[in-house]
N, CA and C atoms as an extended XYZ file, in Angstrom:
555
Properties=species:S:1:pos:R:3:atomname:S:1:resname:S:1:resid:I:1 pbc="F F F"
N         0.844       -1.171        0.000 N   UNK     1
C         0.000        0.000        0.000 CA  UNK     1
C         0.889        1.234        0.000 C   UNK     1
N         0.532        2.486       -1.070 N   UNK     2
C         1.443        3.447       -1.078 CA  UNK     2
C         0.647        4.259       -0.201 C   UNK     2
N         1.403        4.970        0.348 N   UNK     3
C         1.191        6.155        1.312 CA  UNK     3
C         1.414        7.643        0.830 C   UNK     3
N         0.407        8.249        0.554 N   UNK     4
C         0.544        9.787       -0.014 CA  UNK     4
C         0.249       10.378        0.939 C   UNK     4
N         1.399       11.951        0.793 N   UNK     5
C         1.191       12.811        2.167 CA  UNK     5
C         1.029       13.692        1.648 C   UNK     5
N         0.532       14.921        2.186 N   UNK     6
C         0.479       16.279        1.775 CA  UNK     6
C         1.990       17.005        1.315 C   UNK     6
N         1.755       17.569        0.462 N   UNK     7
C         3.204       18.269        0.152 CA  UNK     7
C         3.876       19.241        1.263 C   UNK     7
N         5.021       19.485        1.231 N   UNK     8
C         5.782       20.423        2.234 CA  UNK     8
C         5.107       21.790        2.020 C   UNK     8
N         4.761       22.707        2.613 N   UNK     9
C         4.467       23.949        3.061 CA  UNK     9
C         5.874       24.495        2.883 C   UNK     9
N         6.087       25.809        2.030 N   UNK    10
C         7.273       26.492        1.824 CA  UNK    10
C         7.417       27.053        3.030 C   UNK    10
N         8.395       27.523        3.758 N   UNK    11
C         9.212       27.552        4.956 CA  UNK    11
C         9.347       29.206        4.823 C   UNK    11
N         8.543       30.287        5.311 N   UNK    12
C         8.690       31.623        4.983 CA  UNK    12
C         9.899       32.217        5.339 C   UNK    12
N        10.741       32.508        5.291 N   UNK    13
C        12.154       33.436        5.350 CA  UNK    13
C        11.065       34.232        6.480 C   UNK    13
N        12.488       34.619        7.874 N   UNK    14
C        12.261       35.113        8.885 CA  UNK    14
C        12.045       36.826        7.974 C   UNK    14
N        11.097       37.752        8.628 N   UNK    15
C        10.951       39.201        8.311 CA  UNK    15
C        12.190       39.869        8.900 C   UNK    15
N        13.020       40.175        7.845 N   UNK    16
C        14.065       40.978        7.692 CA  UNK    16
C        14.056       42.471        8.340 C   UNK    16
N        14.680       42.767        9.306 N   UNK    17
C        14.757       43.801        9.855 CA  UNK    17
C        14.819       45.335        8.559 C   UNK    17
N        13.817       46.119        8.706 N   UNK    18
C        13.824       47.300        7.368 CA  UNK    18
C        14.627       48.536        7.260 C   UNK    18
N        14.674       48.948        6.401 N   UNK    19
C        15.894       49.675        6.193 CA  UNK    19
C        15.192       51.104        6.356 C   UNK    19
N        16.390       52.096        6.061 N   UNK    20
C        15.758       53.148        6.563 CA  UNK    20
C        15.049       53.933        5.262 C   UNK    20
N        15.188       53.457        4.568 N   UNK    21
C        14.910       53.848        3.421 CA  UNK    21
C        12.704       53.741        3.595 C   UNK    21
N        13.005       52.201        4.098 N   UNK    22
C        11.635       51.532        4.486 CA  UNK    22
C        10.810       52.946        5.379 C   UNK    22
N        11.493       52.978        6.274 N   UNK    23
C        11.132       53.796        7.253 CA  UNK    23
C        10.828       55.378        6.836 C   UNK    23
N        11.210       55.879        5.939 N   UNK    24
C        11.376       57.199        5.678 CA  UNK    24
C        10.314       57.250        4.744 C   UNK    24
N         9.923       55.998        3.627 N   UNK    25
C         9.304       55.941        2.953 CA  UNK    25
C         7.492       56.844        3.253 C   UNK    25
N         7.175       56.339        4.637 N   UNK    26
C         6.061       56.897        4.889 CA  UNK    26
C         5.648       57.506        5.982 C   UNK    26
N         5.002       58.036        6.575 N   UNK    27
C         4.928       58.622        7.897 CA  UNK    27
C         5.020       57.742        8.673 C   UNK    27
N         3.503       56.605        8.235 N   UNK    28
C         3.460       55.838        9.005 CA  UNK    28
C         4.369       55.255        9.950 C   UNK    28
N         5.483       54.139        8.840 N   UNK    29
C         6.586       53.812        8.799 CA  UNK    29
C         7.613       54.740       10.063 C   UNK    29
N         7.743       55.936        9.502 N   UNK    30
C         8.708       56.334       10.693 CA  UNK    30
C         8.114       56.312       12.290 C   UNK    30
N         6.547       56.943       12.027 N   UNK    31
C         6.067       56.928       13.792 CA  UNK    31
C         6.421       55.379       14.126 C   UNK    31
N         5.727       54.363       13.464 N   UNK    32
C         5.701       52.835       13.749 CA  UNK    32
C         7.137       52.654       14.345 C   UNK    32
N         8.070       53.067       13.229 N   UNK    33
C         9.496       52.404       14.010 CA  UNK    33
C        10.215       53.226       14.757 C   UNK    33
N         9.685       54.329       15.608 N   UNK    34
C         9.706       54.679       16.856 CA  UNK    34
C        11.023       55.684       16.259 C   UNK    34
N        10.957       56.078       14.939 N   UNK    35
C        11.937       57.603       14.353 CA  UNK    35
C        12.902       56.772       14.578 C   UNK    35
N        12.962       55.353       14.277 N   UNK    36
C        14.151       54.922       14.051 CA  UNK    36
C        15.108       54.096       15.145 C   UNK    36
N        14.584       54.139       16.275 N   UNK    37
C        14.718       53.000       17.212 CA  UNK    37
C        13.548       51.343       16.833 C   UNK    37
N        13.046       51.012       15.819 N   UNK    38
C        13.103       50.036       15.448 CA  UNK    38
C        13.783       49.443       14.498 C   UNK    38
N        14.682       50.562       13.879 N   UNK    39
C        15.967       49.592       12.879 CA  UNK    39
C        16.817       48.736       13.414 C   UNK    39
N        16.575       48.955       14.875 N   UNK    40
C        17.922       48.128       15.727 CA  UNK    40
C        17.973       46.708       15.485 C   UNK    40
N        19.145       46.194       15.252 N   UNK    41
C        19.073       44.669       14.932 CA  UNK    41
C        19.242       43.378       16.151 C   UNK    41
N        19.592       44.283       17.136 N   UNK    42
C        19.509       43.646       18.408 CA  UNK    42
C        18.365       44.307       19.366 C   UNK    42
N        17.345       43.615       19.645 N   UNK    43
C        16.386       43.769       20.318 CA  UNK    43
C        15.700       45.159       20.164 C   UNK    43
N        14.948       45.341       19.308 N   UNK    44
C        14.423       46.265       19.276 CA  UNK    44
C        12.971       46.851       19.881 C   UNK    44
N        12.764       45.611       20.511 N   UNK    45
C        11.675       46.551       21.847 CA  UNK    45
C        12.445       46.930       22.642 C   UNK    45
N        13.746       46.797       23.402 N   UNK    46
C        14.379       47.106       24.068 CA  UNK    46
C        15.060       48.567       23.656 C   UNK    46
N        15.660       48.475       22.617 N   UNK    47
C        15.692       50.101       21.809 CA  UNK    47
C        14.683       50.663       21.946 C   UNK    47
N        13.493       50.442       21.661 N   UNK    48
C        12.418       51.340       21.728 CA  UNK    48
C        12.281       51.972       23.088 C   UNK    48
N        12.446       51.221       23.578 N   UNK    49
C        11.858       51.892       25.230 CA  UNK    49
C        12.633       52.787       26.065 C   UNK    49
N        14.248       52.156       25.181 N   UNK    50
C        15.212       53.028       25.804 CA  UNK    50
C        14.998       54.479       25.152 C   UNK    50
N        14.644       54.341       23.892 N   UNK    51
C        14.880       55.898       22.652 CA  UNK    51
C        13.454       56.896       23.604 C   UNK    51
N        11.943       55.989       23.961 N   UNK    52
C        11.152       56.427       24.635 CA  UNK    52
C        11.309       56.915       26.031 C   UNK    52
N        12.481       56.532       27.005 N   UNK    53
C        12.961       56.673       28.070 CA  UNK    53
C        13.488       58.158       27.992 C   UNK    53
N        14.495       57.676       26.994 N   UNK    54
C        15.277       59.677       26.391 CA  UNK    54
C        14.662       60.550       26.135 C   UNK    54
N        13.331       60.117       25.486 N   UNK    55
C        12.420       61.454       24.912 CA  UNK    55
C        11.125       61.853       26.087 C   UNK    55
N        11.192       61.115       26.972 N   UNK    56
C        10.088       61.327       27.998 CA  UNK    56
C        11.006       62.360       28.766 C   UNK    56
N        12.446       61.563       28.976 N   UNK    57
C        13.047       62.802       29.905 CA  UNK    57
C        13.477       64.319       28.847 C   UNK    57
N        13.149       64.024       27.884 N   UNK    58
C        14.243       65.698       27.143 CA  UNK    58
C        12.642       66.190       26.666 C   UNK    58
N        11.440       65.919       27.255 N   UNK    59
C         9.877       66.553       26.936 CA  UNK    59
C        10.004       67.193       27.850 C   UNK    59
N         9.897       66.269       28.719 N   UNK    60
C         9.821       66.608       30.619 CA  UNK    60
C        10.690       68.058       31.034 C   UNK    60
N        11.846       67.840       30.760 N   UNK    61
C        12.944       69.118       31.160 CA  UNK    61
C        12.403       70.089       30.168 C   UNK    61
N        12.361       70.133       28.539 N   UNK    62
C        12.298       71.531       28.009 CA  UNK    62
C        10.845       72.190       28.085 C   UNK    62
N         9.892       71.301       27.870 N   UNK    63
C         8.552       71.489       27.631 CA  UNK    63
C         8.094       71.224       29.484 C   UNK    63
N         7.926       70.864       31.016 N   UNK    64
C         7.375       70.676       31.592 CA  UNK    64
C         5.869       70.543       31.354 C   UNK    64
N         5.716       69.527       30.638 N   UNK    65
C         4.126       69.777       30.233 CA  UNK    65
C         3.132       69.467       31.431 C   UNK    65
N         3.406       68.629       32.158 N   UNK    66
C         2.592       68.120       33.448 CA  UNK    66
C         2.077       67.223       33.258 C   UNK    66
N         1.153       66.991       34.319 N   UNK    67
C        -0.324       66.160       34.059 CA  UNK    67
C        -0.674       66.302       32.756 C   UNK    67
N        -1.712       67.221       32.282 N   UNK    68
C        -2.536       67.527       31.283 CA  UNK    68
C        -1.927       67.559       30.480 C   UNK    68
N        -0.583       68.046       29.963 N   UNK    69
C         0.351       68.041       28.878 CA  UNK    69
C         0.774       66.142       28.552 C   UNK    69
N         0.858       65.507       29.896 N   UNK    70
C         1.409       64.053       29.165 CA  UNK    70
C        -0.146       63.606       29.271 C   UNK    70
N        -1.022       63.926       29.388 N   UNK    71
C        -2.195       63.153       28.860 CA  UNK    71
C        -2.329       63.106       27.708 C   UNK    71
N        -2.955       64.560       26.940 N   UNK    72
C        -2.542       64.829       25.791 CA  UNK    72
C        -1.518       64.426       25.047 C   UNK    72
N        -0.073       64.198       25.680 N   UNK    73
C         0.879       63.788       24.267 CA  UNK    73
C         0.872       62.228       24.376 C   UNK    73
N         0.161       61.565       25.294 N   UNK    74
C         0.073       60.129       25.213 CA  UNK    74
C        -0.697       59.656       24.792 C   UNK    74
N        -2.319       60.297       24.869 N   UNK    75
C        -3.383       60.315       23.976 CA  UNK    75
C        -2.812       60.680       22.455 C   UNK    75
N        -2.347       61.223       22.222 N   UNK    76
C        -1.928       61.502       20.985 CA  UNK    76
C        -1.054       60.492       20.414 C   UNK    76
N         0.098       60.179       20.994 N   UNK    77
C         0.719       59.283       20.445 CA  UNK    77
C         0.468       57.815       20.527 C   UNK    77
N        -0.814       57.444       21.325 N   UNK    78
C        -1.813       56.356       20.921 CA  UNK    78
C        -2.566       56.220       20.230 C   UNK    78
N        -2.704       57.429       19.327 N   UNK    79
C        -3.623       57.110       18.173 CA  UNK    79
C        -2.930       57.178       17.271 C   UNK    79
N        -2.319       57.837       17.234 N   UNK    80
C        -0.871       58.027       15.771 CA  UNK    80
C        -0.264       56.561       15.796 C   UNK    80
N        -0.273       56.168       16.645 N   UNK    81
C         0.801       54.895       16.919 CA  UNK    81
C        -0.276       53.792       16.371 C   UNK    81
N        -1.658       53.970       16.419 N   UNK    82
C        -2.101       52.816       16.601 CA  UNK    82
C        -2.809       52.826       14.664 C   UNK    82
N        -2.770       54.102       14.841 N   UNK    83
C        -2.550       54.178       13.058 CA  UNK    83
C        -1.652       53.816       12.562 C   UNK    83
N        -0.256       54.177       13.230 N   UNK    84
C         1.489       53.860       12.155 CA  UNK    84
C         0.998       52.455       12.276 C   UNK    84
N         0.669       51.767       13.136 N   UNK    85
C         1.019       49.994       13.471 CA  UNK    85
C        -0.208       49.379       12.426 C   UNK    85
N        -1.279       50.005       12.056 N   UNK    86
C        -2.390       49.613       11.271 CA  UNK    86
C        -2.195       49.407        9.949 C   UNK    86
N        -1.059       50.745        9.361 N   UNK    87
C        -0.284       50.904        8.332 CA  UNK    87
C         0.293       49.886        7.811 C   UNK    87
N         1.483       50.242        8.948 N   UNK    88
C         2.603       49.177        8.887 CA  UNK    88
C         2.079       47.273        8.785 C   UNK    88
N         1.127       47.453        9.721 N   UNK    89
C         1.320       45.619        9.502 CA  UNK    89
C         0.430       45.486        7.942 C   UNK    89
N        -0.672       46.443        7.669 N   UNK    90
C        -1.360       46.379        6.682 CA  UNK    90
C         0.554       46.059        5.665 C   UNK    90
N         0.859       47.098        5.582 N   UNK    91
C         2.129       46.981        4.137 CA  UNK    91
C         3.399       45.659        4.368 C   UNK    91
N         3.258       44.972        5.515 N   UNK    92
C         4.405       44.164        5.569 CA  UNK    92
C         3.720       42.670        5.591 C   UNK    92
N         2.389       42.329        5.928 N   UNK    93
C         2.136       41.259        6.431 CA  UNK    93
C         2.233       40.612        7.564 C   UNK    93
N         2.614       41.216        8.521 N   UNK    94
C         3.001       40.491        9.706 CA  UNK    94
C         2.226       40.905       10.502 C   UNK    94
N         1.494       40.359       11.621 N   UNK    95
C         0.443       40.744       12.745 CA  UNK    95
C         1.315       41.750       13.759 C   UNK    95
N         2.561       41.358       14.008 N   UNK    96
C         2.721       41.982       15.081 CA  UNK    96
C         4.641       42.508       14.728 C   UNK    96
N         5.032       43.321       13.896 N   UNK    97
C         6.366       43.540       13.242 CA  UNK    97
C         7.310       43.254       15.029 C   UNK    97
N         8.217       43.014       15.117 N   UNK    98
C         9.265       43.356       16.163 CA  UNK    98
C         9.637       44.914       15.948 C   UNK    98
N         9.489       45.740       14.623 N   UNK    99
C        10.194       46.588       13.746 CA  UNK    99
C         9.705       47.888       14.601 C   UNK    99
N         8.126       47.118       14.863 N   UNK   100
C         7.577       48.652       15.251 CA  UNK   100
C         7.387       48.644       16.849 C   UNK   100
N         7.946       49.776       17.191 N   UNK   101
C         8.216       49.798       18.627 CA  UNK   101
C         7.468       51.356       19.326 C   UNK   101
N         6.257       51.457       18.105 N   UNK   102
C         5.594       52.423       18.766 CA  UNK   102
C         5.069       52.266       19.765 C   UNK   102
N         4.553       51.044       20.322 N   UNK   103
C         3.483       50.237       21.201 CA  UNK   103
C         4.685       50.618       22.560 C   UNK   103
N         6.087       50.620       22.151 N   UNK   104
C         6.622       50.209       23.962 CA  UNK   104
C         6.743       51.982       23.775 C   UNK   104
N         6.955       52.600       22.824 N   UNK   105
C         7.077       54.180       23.362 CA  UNK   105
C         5.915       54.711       24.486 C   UNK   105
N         4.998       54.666       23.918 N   UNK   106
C         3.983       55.081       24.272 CA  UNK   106
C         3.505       54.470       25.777 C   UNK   106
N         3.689       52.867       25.693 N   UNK   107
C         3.288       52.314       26.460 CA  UNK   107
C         4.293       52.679       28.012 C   UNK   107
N         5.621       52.456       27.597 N   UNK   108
C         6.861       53.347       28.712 CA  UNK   108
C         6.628       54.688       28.949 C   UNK   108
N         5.910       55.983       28.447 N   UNK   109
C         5.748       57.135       28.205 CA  UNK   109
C         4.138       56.817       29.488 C   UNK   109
N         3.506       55.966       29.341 N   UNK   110
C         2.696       56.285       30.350 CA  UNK   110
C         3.149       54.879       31.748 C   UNK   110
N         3.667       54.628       32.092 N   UNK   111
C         4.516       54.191       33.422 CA  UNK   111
C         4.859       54.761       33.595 C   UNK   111
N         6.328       55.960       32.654 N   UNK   112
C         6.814       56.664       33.474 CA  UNK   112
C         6.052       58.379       34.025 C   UNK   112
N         4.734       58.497       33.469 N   UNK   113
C         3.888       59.883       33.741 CA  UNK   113
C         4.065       59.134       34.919 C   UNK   113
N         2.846       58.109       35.091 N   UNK   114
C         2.167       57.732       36.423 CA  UNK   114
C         2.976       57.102       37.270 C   UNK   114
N         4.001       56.566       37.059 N   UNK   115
C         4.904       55.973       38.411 CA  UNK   115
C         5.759       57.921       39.242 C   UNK   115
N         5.691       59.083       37.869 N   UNK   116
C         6.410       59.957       38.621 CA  UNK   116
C         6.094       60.059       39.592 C   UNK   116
N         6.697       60.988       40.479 N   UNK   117
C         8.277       61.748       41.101 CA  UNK   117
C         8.862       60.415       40.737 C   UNK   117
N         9.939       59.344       40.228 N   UNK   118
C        10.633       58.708       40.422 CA  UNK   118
C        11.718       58.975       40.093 C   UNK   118
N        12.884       58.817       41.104 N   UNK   119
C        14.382       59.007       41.093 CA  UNK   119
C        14.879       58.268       39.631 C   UNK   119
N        16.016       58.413       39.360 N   UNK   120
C        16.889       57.084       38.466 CA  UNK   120
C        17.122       55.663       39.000 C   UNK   120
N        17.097       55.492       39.717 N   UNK   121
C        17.034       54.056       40.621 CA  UNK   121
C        15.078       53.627       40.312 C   UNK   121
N        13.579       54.545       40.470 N   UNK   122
C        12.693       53.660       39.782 CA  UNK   122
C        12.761       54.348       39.046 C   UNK   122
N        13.391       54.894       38.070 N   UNK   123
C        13.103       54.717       36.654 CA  UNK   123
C        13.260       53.655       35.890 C   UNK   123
N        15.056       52.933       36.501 N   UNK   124
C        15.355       51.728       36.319 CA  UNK   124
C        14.672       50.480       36.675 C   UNK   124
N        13.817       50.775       37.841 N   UNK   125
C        13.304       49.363       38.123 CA  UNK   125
C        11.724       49.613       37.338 C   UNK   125
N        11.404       50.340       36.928 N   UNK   126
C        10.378       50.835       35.849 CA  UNK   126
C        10.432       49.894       34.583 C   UNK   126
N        11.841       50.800       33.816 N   UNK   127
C        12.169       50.238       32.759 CA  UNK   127
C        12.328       48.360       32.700 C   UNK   127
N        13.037       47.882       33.962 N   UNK   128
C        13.130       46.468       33.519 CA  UNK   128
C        11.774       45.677       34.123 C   UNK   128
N        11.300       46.136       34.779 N   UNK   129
C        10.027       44.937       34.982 CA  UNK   129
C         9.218       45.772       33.666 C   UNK   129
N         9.044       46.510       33.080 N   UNK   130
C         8.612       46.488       31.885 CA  UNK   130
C         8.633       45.854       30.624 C   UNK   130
N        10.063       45.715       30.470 N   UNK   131
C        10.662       45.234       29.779 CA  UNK   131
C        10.309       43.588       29.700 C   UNK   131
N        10.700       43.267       31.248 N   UNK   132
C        10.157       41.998       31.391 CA  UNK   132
C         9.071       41.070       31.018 C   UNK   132
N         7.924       42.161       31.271 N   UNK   133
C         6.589       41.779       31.233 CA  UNK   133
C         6.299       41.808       30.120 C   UNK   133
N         6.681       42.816       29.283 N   UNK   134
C         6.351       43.441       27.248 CA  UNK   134
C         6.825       41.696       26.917 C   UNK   134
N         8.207       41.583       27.393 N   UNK   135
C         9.147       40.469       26.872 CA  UNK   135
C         8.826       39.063       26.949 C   UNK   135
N         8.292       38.831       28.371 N   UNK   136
C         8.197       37.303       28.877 CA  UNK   136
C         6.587       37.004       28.621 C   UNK   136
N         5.762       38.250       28.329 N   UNK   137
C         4.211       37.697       28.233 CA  UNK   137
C         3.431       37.126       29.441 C   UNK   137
N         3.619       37.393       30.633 N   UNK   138
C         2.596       36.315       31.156 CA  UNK   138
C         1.288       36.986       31.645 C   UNK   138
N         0.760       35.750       31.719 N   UNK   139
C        -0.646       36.055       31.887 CA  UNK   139
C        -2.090       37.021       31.302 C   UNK   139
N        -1.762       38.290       31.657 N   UNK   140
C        -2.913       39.000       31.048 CA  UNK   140
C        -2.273       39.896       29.651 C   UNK   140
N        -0.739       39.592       29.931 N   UNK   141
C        -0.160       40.497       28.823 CA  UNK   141
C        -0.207       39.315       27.376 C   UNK   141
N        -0.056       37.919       27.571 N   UNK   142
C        -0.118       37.335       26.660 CA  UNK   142
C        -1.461       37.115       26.144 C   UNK   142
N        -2.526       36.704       26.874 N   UNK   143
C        -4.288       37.510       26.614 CA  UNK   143
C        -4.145       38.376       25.792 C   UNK   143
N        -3.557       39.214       26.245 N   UNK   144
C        -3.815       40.627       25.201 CA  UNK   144
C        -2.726       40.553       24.114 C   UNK   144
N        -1.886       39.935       24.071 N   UNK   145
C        -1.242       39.689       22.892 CA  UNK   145
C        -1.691       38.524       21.824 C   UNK   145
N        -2.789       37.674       22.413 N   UNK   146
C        -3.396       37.068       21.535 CA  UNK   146
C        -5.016       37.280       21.034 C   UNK   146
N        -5.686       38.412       21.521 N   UNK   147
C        -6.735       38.845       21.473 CA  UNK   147
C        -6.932       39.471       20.277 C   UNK   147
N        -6.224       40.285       19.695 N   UNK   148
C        -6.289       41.251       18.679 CA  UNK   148
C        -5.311       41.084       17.444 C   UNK   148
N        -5.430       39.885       16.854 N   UNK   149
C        -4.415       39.484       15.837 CA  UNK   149
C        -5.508       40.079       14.665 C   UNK   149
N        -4.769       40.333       13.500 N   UNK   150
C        -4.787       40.747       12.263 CA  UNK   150
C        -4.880       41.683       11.706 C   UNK   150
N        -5.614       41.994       10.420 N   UNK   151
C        -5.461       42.805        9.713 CA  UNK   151
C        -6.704       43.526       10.004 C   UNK   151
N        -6.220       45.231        9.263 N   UNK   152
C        -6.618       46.329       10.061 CA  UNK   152
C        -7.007       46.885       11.065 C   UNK   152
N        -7.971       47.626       11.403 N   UNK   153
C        -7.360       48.549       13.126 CA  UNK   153
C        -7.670       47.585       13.832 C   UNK   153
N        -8.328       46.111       14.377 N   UNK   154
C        -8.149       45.474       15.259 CA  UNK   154
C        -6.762       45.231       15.254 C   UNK   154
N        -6.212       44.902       14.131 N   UNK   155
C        -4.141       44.474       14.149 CA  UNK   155
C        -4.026       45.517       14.848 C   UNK   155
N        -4.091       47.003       14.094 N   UNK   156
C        -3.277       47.759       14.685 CA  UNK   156
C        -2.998       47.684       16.031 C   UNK   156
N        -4.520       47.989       16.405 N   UNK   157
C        -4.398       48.078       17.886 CA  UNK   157
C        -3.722       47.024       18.631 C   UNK   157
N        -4.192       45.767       18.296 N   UNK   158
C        -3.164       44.586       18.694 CA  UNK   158
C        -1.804       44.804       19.600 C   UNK   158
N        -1.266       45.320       18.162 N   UNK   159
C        -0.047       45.857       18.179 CA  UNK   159
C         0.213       46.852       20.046 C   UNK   159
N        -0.906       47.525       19.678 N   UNK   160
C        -0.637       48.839       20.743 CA  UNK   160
C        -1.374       47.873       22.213 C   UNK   160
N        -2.141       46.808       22.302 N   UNK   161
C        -2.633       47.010       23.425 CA  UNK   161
C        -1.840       45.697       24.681 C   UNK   161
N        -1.403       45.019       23.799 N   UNK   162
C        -0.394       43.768       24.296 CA  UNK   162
C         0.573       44.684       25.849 C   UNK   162
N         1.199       46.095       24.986 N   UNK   163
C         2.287       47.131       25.737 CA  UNK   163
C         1.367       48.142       26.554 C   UNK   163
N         0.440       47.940       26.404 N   UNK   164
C        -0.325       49.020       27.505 CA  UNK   164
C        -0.818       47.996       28.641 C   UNK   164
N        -1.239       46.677       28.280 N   UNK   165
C        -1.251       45.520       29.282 CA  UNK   165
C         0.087       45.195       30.130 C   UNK   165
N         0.970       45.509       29.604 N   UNK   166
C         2.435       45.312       30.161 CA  UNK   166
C         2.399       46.572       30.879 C   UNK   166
N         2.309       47.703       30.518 N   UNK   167
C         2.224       49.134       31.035 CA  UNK   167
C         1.568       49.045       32.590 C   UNK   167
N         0.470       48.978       32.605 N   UNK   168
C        -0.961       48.403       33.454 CA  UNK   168
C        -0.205       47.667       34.233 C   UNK   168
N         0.202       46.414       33.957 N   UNK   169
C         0.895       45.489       35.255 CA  UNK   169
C         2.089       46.085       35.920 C   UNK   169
N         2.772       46.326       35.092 N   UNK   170
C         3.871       47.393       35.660 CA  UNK   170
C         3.864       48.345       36.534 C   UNK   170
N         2.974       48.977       36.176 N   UNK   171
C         2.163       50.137       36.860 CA  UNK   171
C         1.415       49.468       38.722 C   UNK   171
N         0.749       48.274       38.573 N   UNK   172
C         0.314       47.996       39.266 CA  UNK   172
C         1.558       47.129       40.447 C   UNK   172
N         2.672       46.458       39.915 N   UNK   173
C         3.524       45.944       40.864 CA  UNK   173
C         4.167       47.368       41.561 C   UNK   173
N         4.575       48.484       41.092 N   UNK   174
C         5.039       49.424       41.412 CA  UNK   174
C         3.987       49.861       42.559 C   UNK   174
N         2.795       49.938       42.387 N   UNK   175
C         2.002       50.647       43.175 CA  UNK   175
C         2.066       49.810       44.473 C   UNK   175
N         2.307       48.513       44.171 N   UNK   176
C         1.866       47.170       45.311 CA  UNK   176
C         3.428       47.669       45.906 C   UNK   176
N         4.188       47.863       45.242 N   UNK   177
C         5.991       48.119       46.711 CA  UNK   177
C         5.476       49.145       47.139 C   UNK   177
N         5.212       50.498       46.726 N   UNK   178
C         5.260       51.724       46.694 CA  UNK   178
C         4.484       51.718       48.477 C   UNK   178
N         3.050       50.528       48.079 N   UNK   179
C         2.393       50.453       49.523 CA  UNK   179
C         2.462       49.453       50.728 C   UNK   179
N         3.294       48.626       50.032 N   UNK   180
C         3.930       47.839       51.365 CA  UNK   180
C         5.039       48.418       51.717 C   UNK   180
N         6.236       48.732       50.999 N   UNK   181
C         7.213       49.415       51.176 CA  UNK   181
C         7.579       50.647       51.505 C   UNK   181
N         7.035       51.319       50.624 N   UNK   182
C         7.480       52.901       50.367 CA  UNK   182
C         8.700       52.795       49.576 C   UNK   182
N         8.576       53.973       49.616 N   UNK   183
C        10.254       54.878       48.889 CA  UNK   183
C         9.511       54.618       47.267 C   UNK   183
N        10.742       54.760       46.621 N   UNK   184
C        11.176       55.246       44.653 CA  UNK   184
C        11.445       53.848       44.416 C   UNK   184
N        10.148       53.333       44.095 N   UNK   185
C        10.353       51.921       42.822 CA  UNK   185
C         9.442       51.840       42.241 C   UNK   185
């Protein structure tokens, strides 16, 4: 008896990190890859958050916008973002690019409003249980990273709401030291 199997499924080539050329090409494109902290070829949510870390503090010092000022520029750059990412996955195919690291700007941009006054010591412990949580997925962040797959603004958002779930938990372990403990974490 011969045995027939289904043919092999072509093996897609991993999505190639984009050039800047990619990036410049459209608005979208540049908000999505975070003005260029998603070209990084080594970890580029981790670039992102750091390039978002720099620009929260050089807003903060020239502009003091406050409260109402980072509402507004976070509201803002959640909808821009959640457009670049709608764009972007629309033109590349991919549900969720590594490329675009608008999701951790934005998403680090509101930990660090709401965890402020924090020293450099929690900014740091900010940044890595963030990092962690964006990174390792568990629980409600991987929920939300599997809730909103595909194409158009449900993708987009996808994209954006996985890092605001990471944001949210982050936000919430900080609050849990802040009240057993005290002090800047």
């Amino acid at each position: 008896m011969v045995s027939v199997s289904a043919p092999a499924k072509p093996i897609a080539a991993p999505p190639q990190v984009p050039s800047a050329r990619f990036m410049f090409a459209r608005l979208s494109h540049l908000i999505a890859l975070g003005f260029g902290a998603g070209l990084s070829r080594v970890a580029p949510g981790t670039a992102g958050t750091l390039w978002a870390w720099a620009a929260f503090l050089l807003i903060d010092a020239f502009f003091a916008p406050g409260d109402a000022g980072w509402a507004l520029i976070i509201g803002c750059a959640l909808l821009a973002g959640w457009w670049a990412s709608t764009a972007t996955v629309r033109r590349t195919g991919i549900d969720d690019p590594s490329f675009v690291v608008i999701d951790e700007v934005v998403a680090f941009w509101l930990v660090l409003w709401i965890a402020a006054p924090a020293g450099i010591g929690g900014q740091i412990v900010c940044f890595a249980l963030f990092r962690l949580l964006d990174a390792a997925k568990p629980g409600p962040v991987a929920w939300a990273d599997r809730v909103c797959k595909g194409p158009g603004w449900r993708g987009g958002w996808g994209v954006m709401f996985d890092d605001l779930v990471a944001a949210f938990c982050t936000l919430l372990v900080i609050a849990l030291w802040r009240f057993v403990f005290g002090g800047d974490a």
